[in-house]
ZALUMVO-713923 format. One line per 5 residues: number of its first residue (from 1); for each residue x, y, z of N, C-alpha, C, CB. Coordinates in steps of 0.02 Angstrom, whole numbers. Glycine has a CB too. Example, Ala and Ser with C-alpha at 12.3 -4.5 7.8 and 13.67 -1.06 7.14 Angstrom:
BEGIN
1	660/-284/390/615/-225/390/660/-165/390/565/-224/452; 642/-112/354/684/-53/357/645/2/394/704/-30/286
# end
This chain:
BEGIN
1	42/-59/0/0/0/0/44/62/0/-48/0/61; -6/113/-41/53/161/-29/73/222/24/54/188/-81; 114/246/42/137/289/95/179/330/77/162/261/145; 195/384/123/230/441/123/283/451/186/179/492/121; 307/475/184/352/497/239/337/568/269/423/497/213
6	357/536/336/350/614/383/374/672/349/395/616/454; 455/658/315/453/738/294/418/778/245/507/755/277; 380/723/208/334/758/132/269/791/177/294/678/57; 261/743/243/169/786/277/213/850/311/102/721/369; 272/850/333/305/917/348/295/970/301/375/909/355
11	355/938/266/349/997/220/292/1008/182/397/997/175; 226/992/178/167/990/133/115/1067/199/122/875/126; 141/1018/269/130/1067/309/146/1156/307/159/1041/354; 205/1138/311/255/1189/295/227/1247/224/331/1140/274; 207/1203/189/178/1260/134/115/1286/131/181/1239/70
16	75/1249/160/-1/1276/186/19/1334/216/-48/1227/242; 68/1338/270/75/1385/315/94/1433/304/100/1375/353; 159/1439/235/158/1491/212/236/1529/251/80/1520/226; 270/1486/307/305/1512/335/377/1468/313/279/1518/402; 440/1470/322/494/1457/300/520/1400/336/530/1510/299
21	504/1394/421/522/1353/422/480/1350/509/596/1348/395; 488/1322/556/449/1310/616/507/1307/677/402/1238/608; 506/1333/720/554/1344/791/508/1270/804/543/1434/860; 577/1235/864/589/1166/876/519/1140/933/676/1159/912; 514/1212/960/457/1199/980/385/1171/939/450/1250/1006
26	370/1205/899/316/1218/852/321/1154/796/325/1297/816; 368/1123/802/398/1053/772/365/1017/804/473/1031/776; 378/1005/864/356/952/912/294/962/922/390/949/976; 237/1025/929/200/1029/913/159/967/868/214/1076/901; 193/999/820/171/974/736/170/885/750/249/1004/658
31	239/864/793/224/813/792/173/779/809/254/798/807; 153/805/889/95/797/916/49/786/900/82/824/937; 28/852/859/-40/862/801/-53/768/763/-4/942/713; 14/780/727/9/717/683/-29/652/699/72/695/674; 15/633/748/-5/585/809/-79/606/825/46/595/881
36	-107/649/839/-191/633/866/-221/626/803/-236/698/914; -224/676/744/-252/654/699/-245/607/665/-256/682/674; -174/556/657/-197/497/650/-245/455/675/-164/475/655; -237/460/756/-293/406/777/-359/423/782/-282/380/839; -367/494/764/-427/516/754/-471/465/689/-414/597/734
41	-404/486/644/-432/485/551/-447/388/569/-335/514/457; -389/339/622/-390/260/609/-457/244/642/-321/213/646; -482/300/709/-531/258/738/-612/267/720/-521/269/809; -618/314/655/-669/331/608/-692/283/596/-658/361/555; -628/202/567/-667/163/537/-638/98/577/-664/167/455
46	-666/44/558/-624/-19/591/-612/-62/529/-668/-66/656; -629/-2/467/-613/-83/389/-550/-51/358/-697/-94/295; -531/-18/385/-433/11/377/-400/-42/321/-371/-5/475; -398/-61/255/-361/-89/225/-303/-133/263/-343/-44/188; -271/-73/282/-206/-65/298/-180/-102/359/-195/1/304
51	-238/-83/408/-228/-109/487/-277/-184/489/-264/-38/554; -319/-177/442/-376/-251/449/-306/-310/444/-457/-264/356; -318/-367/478/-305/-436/463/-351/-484/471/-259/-456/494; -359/-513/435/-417/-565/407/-403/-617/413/-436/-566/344; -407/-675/471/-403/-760/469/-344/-771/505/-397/-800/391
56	-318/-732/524/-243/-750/567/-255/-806/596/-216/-698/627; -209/-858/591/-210/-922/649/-179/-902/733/-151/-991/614; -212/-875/785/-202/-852/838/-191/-926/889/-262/-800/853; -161/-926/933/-155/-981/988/-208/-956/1038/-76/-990/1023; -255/-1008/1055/-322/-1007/1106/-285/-1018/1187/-388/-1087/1083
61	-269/-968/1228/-226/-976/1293/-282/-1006/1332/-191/-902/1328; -231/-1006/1389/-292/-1024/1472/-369/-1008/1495/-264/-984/1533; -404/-1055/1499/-471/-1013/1513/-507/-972/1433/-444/-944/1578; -486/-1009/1379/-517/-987/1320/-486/-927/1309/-590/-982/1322; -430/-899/1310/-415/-814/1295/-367/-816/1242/-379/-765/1364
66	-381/-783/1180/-346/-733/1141/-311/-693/1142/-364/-710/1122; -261/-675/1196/-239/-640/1199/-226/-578/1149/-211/-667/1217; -215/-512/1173/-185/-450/1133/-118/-455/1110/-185/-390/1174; -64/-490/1138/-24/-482/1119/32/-554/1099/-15/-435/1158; 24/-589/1057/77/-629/1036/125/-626/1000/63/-664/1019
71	195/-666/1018/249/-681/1004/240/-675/945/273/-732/1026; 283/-640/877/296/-646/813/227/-630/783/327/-713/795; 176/-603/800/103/-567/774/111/-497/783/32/-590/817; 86/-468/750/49/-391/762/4/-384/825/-3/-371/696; 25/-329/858/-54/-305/911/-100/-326/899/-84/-241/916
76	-159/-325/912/-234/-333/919/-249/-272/939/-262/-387/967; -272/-221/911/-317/-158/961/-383/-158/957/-304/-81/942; -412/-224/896/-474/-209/911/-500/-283/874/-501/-128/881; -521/-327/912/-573/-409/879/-615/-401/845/-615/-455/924; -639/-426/781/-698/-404/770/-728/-486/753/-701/-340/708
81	-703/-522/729/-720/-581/720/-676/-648/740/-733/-577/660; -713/-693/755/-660/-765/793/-671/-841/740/-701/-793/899; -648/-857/724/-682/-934/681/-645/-971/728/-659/-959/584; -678/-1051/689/-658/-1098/712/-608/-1138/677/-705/-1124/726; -614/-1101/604/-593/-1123/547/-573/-1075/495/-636/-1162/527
86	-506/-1086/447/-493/-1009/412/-536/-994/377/-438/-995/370; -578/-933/391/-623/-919/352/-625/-881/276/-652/-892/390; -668/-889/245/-669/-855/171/-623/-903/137/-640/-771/164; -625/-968/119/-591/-1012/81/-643/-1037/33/-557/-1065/122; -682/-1100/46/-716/-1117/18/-796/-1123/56/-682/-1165/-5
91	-785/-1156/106/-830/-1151/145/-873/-1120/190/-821/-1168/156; -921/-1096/198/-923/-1047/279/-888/-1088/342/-1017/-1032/309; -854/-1019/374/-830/-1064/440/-870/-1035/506/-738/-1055/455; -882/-1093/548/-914/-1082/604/-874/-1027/647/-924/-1148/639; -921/-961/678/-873/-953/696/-898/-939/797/-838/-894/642
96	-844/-894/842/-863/-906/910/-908/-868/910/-821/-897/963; -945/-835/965/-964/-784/1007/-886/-766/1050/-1034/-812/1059; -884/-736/1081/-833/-698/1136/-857/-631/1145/-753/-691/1111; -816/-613/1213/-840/-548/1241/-754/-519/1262/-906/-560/1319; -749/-473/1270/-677/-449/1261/-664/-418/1352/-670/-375/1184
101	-617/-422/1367/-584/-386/1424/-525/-338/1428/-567/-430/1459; -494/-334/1478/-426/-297/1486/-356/-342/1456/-417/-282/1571; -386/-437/1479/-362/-468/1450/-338/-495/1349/-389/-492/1488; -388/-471/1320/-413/-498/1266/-470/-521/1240/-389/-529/1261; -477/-563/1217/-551/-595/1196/-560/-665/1229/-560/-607/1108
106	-602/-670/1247/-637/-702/1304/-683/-769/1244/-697/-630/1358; -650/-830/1215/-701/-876/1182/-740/-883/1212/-691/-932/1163; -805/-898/1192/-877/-933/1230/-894/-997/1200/-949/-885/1222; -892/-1050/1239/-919/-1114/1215/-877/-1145/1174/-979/-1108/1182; -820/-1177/1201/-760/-1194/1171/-770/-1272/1207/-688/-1141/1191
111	-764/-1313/1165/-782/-1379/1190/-694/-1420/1197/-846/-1421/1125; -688/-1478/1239/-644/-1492/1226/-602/-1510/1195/-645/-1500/1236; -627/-1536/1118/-600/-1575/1086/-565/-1523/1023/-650/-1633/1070; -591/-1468/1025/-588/-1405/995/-484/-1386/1001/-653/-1343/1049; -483/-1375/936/-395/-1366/932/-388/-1289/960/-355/-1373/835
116	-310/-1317/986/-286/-1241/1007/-276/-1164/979/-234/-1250/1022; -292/-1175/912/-313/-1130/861/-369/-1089/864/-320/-1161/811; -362/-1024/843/-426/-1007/816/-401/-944/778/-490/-995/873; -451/-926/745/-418/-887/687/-483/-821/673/-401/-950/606; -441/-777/679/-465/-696/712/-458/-651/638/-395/-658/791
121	-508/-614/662/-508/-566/643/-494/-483/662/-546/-580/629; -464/-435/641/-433/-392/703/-401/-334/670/-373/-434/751; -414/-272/710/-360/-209/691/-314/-223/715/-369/-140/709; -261/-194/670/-192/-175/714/-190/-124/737/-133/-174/685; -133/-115/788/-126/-44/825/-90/-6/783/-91/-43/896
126	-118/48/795/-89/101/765/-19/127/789/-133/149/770; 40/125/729/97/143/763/102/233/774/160/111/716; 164/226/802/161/320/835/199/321/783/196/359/923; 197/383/764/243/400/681/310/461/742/163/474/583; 353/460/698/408/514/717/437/537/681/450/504/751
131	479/567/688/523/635/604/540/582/550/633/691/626; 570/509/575/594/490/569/546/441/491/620/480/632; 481/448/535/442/385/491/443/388/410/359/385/510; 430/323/401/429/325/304/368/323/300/464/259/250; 305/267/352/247/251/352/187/278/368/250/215/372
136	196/357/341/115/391/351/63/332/301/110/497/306; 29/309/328/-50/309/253/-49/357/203/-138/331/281; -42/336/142/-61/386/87/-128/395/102/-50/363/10; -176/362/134/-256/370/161/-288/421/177/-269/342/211; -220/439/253/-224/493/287/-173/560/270/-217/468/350
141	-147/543/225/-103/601/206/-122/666/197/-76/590/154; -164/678/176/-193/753/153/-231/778/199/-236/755/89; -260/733/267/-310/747/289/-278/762/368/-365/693/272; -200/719/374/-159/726/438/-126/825/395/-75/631/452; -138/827/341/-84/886/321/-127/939/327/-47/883/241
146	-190/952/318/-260/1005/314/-267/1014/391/-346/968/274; -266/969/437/-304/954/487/-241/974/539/-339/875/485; -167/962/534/-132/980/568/-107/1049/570/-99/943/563; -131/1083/513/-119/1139/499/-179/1202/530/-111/1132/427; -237/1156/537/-287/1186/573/-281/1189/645/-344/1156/558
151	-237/1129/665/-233/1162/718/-188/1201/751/-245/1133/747; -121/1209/724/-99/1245/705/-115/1340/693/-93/1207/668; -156/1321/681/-200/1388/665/-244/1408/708/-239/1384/609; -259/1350/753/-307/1357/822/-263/1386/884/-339/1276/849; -206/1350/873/-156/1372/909/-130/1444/910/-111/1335/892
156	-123/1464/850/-119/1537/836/-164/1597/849/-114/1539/780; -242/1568/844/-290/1610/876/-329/1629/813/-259/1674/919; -293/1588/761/-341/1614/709/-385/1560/674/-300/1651/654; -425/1556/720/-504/1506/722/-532/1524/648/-576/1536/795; -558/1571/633/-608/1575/558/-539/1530/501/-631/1694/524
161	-476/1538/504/-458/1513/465/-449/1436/468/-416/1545/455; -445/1424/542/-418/1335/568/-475/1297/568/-383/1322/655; -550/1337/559/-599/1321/536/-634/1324/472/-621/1338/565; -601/1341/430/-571/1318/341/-555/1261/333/-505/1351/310; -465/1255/363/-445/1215/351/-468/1135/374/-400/1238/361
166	-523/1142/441/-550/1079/472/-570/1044/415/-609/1087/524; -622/1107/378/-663/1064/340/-638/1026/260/-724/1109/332; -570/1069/239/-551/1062/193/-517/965/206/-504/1132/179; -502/958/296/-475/915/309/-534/842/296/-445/935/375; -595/881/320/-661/822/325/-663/783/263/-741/858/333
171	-654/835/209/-665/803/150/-637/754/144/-654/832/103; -566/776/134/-520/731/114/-533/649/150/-448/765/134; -543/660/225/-565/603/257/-628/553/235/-576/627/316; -673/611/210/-730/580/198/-741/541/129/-776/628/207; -676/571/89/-675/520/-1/-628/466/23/-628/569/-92
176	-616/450/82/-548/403/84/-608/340/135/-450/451/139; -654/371/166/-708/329/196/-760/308/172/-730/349/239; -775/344/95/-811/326/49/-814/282/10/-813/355/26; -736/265/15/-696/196/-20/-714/153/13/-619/188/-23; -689/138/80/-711/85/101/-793/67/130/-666/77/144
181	-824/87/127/-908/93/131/-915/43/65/-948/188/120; -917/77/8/-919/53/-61/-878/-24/-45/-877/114/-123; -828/-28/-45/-790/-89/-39/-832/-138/6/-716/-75/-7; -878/-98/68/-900/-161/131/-960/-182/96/-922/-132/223; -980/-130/62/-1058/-140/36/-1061/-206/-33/-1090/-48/-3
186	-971/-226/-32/-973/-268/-93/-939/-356/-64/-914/-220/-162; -922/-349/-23/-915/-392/27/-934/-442/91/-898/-374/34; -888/-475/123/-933/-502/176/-883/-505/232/-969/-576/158; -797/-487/237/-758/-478/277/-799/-463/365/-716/-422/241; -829/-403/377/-871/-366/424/-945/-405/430/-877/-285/397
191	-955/-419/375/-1040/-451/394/-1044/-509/420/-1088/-464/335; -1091/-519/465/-1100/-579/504/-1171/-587/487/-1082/-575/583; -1195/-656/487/-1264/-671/489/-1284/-721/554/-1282/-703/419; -1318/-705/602/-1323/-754/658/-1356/-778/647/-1329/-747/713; -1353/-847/620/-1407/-891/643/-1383/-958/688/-1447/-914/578
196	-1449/-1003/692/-1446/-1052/756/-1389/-1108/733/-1530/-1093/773; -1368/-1093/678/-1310/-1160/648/-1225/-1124/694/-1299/-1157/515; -1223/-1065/664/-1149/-1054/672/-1151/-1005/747/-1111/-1010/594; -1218/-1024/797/-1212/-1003/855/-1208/-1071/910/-1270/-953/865; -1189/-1105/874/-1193/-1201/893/-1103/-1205/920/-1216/-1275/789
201	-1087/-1241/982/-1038/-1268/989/-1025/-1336/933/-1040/-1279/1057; -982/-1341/930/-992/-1421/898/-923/-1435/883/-1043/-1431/823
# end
């Protein structure tokens, strides 16, 4: 997928603003900025291309738990689906109920004979970006660059304009959430259908 680097949303910053360059303070700032409006722009949606993983084979711990965090996997910041079986192959796969904690995800109705497997569905966490990063979202690029600049501009005191730029930022957010809407509406990744078959231990 494609991405950008911190210094292109800088300097992209940097020219909205109109100014030459930013005291080290007003940097760190900026960094700041970056950082919330990312997790602003990731926690809009939970069908993130980018952050979705689909069917992972997860290890089922003590007391039925999924843990958040395994050895040689990505985070978990957010479950959305559990099978019993890799799903979206050929078959439908049965999949759990669970309820989530501080711990992780919590299986329900896990019988014994049931393998130590189970295979998840899940956001990843969102990483913290720094000067340093290569990996902005091209997703969120325009919308971390409008939006950081607004506040920026909030910061400055000049509201009628940082309230321009909010909205110039919405947009951008809102053709990049438009995508994936269209994409869910063509799919079945997110959709679940409950009925009395695949709410069955077995």
């Amino acid at each position: 997928m494609q991405t950008k680097t911190y210094s292109d949303l800088y300097n992209l910053v940097t020219a909205l603003s109109g100014v030459g360059s930013f005291t080290a303070e007003e940097k760190l700032n900026i960094l700041q900025f970056v950082n919330r409006r990312a997790f602003e722009a990731y926690r809009t949606s939970s069908s993130w291309p980018r952050y979705a993983v689909i069917g992972e084979e997860r290890t089922l711990g003590s007391n039925s738990l999924v843990p958040y965090v395994q050895a040689g996997l990505d985070n978990v910041a957010d479950f959305q689906r559990i099978y019993r079986s890799q799903p979206f192959l050929r078959n439908s796969a049965l999949e759990y109920e669970f309820y989530v904690d501080s711990n992780g995800a919590n299986v329900i109705n896990v019988v014994t004979n049931d393998a130590i497997s189970v295979f998840v569905n899940y956001q990843k966490e969102l990483p913290t970006f720094t000067e340093e990063s290569t990996d902005i979202p091209y997703e969120f690029f325009f919308f971390l660059a409008h939006s950081v600049y607004a506040d920026f501009l909030r910061m400055d005191g000049q509201h009628d304009k940082a309230l321009t730029e909010e909205q110039v930022a919405g947009t951008y957010l809102a053709l990049e959430l438009e995508k994936i809407d269209i994409r869910s509406n063509n799919n079945t990744i997110n959709h679940k259908f409950s009925t009395y078959v695949n709410r069955q231990a077995r």
